[in-house]
N, C-alpha and C positions, 0 to 999 in steps of 0.2 A: 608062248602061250597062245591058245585058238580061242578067240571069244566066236560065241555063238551067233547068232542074227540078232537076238533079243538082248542078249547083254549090252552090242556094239550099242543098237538105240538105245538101251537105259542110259550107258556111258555116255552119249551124245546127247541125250537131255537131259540129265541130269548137269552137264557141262552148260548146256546153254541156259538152264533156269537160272543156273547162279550166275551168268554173265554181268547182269546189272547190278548186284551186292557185290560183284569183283572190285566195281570201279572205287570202291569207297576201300575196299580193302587194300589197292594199290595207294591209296591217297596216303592211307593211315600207317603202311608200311615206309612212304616214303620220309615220315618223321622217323620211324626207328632209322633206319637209311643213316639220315642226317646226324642223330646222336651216336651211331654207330663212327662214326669217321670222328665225327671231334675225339670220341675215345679213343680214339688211333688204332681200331680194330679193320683189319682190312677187309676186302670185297668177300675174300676165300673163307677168310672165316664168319661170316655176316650169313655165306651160302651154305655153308656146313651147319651153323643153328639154324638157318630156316629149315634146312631138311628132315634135321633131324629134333628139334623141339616143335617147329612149328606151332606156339601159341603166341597171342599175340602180347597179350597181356603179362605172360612169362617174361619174356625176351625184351620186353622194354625193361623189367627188373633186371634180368640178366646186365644189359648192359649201363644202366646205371649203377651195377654193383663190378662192372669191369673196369678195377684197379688193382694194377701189381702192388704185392704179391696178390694173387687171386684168393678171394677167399670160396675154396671150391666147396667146401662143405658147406657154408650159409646159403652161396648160390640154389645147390641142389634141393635144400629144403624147401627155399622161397619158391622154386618152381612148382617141387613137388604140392606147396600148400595152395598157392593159385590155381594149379590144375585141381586139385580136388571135383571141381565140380564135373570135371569130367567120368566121376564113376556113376552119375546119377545121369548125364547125359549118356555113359554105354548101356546103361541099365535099362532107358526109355527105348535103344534100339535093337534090343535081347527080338521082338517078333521080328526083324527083317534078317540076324545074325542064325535063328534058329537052325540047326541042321547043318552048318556050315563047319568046317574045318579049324584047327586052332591056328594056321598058318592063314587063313582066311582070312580071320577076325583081326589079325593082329598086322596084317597087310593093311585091307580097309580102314579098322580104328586109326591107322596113326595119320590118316589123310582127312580125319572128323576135324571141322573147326566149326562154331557157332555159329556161321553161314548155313554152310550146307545140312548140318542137323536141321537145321529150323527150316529149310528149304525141303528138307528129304519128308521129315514131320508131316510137314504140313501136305504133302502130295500124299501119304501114307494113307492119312486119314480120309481121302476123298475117292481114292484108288488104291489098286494093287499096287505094291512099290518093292523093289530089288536093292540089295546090298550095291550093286553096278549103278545103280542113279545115286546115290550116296560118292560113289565111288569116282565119279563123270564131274561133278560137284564138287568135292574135295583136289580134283588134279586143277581146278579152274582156281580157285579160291588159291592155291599154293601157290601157280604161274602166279597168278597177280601181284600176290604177298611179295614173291621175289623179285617181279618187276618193279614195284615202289621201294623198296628196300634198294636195289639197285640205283634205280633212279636218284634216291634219296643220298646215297653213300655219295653218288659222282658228285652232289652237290654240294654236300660235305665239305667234301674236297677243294674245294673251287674255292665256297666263303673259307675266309679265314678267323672273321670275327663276327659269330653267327649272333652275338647280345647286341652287335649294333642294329640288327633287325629285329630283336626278339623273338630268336628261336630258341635262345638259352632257356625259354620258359616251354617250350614245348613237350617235355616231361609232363609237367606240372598239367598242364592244359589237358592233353591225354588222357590223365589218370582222373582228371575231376570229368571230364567227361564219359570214361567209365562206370565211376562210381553213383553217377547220375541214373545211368543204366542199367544198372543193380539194384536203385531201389524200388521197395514192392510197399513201402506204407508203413504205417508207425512201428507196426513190430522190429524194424530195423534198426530201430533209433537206440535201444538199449546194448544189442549188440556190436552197433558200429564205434559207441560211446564206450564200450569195452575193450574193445580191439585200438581205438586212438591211445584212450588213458595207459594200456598193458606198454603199448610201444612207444610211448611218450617214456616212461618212464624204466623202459627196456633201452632205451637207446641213450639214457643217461647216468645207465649203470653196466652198461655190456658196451665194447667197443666194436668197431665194425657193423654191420648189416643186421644183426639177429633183432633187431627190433621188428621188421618186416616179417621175419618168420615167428616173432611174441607173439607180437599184433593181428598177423592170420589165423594162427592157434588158436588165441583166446577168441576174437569175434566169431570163431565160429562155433566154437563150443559154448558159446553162450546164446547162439541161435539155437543150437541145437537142443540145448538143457530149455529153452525155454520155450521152445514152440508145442506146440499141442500133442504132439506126437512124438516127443521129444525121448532120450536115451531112458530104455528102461520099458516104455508104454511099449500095451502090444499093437 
């Protein structure tokens, strides 16, 4: 491929805007890293889901749901309902995709993670901005994810008894600090309260994992049924 003069620099600052949201992204990969190895999931395959799911949020479910026999059909759900959000984050970048190619779009999209969108966004709105700073962004944001992840695995490895530290809890920790970063205010509280109760009570009448994919189902359609604009309104 010949990138052009303008592209190379999108590609290169877009690279270096996310440098600094990298470091946190290698931090936060190097816990998946770590629960990745006590599952006994090796390096090769830790590198083949980052390439090819690359979320971040997915792939901690992924791997707390990797136990033989796999349950491949719950997995794929749980991903698919966490990414959700990503049709309204492709949607917000419909002005930088326009005109572009379907082999384009779908090169670029799969290197979008919550970084770089919000990095790409916000230069959008101030200046002219290219799919290739989206793009510079996204190869930056993935290096890192792999680099903590990596890192995290070899460490893995090492401890052998990761609750004498208190890493057995770092699941746990991650995901409340996720969901901390989700919330937008009270509207939240009825659907979050929906989506607990559906997989609380999913998860003690379904065996295996499907309470996670209840639980996502229902909280979101109960955001949805209830918000102002909600299914249905024009």
């Amino acid at each position: 491929m010949v990138f052009t003069s303008t592209q190379r620099q999108d590609l290169t600052e877009g690279f270096t805007a996310n440098l600094v949201v990298s470091a946190s992204v290698a931090a936060y990969g190097s816990v998946l890293g770590l629960m990745a190895a006590q599952k006994g999931l090796t390096w090769y395959q830790l590198l083949v889901m980052n390439l090819s799911v690359f979320a971040g949020s997915a792939q901690f479910v992924m791997v707390d749901m990797w136990l033989p026999p796999l349950p491949m059909a719950e997995i794929i759900l749980a991903v698919l309902v966490i990414n959700m959000r990503y049709l309204l984050i492709g949607a917000s970048l419909n002005p930088l995709f326009r005109g572009t190619s379907l082999s384009h779009k779908a090169l670029f999209m799969h290197l979008v993670a919550d970084e770089n969108w919000a990095m790409t966004m916000a230069r959008f709105y101030k200046q002219p901005t290219t799919t290739w700073f989206l793009l510079g962004g996204g190869i930056c944001v993935q290096s890192a994810w792999c680099f903590g992840t990596l890192l995290g695995h070899r460490l893995g490895a090492v401890i052998t008894n990761p609750e004498r530290y208190g890493l057995d809890f770092s699941f746990v920790a991650v995901f409340t600090a996720l969901v901390f970063c989700f919330w937008k205010g009270r509207q939240d509280v009825l659907p979050w309260l929906v989506a607990a109760v559906v997989a609380a009570l999913s998860e003690s009448l379904m065996p295996g994992k499907w309470y996670i994919v209840c639980g996502g189902v229902a909280g979101a359609l109960a955001a949805a049924l209830l918000s102002p604009r909600g299914i249905g309104n024009d």
